[in-house]
Short mmCIF file of the C-alpha atoms (twelve columns), coordinates in Angstrom:
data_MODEL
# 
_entry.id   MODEL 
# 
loop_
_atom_site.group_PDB 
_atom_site.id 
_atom_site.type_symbol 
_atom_site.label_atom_id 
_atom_site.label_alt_id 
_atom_site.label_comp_id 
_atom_site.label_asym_id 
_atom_site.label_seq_id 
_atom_site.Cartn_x 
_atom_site.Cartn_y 
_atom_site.Cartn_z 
_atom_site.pdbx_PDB_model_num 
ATOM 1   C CA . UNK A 1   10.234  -6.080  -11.264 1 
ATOM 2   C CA . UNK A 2   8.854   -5.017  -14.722 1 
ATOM 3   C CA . UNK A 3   4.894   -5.733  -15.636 1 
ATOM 4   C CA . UNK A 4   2.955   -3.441  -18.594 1 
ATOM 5   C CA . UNK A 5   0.856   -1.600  -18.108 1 
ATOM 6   C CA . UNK A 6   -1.650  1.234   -19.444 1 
ATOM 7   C CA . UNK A 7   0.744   3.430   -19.414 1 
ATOM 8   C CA . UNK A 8   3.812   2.180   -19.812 1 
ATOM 9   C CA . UNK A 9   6.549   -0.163  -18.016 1 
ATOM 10  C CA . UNK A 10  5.838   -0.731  -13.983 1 
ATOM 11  C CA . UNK A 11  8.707   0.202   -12.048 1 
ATOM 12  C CA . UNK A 12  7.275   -0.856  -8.679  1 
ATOM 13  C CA . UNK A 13  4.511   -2.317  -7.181  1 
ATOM 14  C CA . UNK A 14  2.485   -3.493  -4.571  1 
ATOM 15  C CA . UNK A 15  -0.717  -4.613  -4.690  1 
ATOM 16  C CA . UNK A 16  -2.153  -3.849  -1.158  1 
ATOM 17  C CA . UNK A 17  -3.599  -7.111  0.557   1 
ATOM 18  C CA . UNK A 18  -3.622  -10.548 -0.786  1 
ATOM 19  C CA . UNK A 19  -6.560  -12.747 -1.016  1 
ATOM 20  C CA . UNK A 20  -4.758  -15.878 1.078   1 
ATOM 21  C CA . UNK A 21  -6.273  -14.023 4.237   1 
ATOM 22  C CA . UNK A 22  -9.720  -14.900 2.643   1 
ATOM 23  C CA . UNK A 23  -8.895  -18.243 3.480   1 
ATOM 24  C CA . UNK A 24  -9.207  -17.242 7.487   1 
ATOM 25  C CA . UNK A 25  -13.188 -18.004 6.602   1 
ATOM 26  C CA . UNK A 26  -12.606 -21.585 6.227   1 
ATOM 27  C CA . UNK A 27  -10.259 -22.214 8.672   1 
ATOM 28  C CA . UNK A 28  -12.778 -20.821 11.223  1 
ATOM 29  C CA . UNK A 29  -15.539 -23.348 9.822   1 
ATOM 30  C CA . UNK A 30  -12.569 -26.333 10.421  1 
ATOM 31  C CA . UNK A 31  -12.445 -24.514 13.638  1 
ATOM 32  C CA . UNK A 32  -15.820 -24.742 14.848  1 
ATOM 33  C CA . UNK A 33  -16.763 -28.184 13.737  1 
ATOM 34  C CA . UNK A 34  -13.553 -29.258 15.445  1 
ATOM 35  C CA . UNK A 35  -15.114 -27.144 18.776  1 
ATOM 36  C CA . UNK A 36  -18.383 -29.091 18.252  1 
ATOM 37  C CA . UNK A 37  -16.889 -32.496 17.573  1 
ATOM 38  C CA . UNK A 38  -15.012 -32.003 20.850  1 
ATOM 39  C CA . UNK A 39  -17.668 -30.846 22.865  1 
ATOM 40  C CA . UNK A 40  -19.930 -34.305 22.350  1 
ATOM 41  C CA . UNK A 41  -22.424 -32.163 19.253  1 
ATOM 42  C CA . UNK A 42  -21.265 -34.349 16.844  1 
ATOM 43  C CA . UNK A 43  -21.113 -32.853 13.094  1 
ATOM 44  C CA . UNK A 44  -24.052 -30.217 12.995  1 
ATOM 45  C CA . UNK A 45  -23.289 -28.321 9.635   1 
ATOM 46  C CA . UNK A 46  -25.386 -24.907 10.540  1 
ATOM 47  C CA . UNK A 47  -22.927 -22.830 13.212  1 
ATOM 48  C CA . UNK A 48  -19.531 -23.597 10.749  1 
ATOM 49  C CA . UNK A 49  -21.376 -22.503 7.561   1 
ATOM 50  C CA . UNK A 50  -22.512 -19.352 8.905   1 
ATOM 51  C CA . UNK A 51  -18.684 -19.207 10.401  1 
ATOM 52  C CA . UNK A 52  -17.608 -19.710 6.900   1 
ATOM 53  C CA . UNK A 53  -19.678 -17.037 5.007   1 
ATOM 54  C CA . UNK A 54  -20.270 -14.438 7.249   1 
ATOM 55  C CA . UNK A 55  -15.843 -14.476 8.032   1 
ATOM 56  C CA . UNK A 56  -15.476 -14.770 4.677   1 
ATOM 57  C CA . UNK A 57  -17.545 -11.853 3.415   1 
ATOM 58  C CA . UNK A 58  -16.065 -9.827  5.628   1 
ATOM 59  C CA . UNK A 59  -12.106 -10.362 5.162   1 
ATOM 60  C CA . UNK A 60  -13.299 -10.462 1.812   1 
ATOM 61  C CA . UNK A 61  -14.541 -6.804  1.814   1 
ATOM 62  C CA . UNK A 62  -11.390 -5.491  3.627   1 
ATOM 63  C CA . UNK A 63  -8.799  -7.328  1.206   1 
ATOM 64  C CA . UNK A 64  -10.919 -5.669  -1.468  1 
ATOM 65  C CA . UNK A 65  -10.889 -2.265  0.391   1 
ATOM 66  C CA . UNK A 66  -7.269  -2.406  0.971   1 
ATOM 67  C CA . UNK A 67  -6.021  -3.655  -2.985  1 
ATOM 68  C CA . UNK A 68  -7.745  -0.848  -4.237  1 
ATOM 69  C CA . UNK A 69  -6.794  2.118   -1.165  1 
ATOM 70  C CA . UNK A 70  -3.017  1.026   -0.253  1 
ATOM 71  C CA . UNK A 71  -1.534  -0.314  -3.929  1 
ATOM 72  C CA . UNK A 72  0.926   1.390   -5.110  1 
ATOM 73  C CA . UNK A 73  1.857   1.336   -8.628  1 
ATOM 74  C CA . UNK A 74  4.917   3.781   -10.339 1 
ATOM 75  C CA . UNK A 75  5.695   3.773   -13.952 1 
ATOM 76  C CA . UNK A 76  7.846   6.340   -15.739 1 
ATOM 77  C CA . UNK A 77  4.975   8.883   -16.218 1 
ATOM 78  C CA . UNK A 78  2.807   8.481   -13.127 1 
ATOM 79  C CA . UNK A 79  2.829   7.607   -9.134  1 
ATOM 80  C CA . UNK A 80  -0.465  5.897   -8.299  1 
ATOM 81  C CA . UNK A 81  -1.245  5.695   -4.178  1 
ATOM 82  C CA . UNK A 82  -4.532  3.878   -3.833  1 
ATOM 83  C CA . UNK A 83  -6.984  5.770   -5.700  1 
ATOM 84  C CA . UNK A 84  -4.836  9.253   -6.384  1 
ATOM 85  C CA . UNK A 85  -2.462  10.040  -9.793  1 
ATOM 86  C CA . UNK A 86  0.116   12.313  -9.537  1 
ATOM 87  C CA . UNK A 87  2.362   13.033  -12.894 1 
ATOM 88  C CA . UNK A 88  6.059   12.174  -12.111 1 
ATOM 89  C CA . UNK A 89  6.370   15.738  -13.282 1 
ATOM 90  C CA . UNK A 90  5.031   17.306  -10.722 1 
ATOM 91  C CA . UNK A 91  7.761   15.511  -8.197  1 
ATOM 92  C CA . UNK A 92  10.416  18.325  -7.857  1 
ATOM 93  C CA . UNK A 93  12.452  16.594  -4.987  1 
ATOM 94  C CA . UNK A 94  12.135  13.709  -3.278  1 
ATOM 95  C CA . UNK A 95  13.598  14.272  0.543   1 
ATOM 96  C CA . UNK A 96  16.188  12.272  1.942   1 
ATOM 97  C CA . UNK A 97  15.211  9.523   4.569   1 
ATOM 98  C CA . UNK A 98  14.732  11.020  8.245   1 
ATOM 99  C CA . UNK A 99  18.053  11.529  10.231  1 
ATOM 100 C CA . UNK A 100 18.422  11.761  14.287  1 
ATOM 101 C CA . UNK A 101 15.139  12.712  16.695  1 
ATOM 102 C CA . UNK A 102 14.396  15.692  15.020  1 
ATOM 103 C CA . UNK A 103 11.692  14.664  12.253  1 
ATOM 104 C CA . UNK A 104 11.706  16.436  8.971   1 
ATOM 105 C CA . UNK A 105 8.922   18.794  8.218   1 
ATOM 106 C CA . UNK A 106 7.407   17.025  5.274   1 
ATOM 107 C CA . UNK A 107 6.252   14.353  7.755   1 
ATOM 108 C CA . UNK A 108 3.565   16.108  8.777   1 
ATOM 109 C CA . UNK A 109 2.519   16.960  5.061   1 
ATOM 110 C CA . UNK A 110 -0.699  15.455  3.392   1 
ATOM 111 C CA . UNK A 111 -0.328  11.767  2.231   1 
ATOM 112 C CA . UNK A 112 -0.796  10.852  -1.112  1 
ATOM 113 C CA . UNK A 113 -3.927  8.661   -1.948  1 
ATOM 114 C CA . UNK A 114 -7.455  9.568   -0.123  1 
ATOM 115 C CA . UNK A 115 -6.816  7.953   3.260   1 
ATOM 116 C CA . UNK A 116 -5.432  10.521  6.694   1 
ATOM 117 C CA . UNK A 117 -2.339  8.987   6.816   1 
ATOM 118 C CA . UNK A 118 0.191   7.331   5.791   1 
ATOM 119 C CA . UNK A 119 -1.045  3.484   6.158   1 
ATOM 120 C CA . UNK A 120 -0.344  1.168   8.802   1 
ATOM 121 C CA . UNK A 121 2.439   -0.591  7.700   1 
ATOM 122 C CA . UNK A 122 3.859   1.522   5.614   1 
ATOM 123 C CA . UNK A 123 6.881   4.560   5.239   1 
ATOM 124 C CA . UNK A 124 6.533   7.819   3.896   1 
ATOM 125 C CA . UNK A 125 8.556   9.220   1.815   1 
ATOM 126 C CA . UNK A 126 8.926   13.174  1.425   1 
ATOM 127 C CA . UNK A 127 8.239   14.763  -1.798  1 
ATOM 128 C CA . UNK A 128 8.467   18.277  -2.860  1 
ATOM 129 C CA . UNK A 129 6.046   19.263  -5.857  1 
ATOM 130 C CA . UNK A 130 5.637   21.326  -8.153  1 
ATOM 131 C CA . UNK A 131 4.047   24.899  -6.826  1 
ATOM 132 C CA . UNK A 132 6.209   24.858  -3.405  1 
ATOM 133 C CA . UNK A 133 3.725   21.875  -2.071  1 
ATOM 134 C CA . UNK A 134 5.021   19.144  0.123   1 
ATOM 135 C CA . UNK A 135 3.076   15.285  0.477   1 
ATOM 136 C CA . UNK A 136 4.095   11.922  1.387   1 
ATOM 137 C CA . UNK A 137 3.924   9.026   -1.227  1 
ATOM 138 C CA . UNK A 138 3.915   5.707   1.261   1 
ATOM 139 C CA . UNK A 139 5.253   1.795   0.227   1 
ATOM 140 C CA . UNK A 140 5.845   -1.001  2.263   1 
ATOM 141 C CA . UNK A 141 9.012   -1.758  0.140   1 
ATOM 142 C CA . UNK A 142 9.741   2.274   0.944   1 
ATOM 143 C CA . UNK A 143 13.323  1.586   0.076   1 
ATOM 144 C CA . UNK A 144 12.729  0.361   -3.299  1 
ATOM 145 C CA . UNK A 145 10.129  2.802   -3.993  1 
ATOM 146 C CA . UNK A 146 12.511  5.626   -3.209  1 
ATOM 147 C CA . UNK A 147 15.197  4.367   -5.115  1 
ATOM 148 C CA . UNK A 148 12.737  4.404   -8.211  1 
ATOM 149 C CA . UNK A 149 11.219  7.678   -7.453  1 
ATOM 150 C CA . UNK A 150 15.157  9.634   -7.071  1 
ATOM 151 C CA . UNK A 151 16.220  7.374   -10.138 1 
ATOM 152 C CA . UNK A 152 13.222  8.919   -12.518 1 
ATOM 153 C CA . UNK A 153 13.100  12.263  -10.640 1 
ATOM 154 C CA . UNK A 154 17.044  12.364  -11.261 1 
ATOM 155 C CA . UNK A 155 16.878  11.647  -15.000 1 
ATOM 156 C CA . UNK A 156 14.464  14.955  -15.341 1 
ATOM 157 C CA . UNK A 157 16.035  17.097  -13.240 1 
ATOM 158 C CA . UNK A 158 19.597  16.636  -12.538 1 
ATOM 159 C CA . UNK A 159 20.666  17.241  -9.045  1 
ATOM 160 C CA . UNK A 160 21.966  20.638  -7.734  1 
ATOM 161 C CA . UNK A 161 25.660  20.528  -7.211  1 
ATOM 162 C CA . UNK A 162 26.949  21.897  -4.298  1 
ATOM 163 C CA . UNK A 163 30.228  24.223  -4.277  1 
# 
């Protein structure tokens, strides 16, 4: 998946949280004028309006909270996670996937982006960076995202042969 952007070609991306859960507000309108039509009220339009706006507003704010704090966007110069920008030259190494029980020490590193964690959801992926630092860059579509990450990382910096 290709799109343009600012800076350049996207090379993956996901956008977060889609606005079909805003939808959730009307369906719990339906919901309670379906209660009260059952119930013997009739059609009174008050308790599914507030329902509808007040549900609404709310999944509202957290799709718009979570578009802007879990996309992910890569192109061939940058990694964006949520609201943070690192340059793809500052990616020295990106870690292979976790093997066996033992986890890998750049699990507990910082995750990219200004949340605590890596978010629900999603997989982190080890980086090494530049200045011996260690973080975790997060996708749902991890896979893909990795494969795009070792792809650009590779065509900078070959990878060290072993003898």
């Amino acid at each position: 998946m290709t799109q343009s952007s600012e800076q350049g070609d996207v090379l993956f991306y996901e956008q977060g949280a889609s606005w079909l859960w805003v939808l959730t507000g009307p369906a719990s309108a339906i919901s309670m004028l379906l209660i009260q039509m059952s119930a013997g009220y009739g059609i009174q339009l008050l308790i599914p309006t507030i329902f509808f706006v007040l549900v609404s507003s709310f999944v509202a704010l957290q799709v718009k909270a979570a578009r802007i704090h879990t996309s992910v966007e890569l192109t061939p110069t940058t990694l964006r996670e949520g609201t943070e920008r690192i340059s793809i030259d500052d990616i020295v190494r990106v870690y292979p996937e976790p093997t066996g029980s033992e986890a890998p020490k750049w699990q507990s590193a910082r995750a990219l982006g200004e949340l605590t964690g890596v978010p629900k959801g999603r997989t982190g992926i080890g980086l090494k960076l530049t200045n011996d630092r260690t973080a975790q860059a997060w996708a749902r579509k991890h896979q893909q995202l990795r494969q795009a990450l070792v792809h650009l990382v590779d065509e900078r910096i070959p990878p060290e042969r072993t003898q």
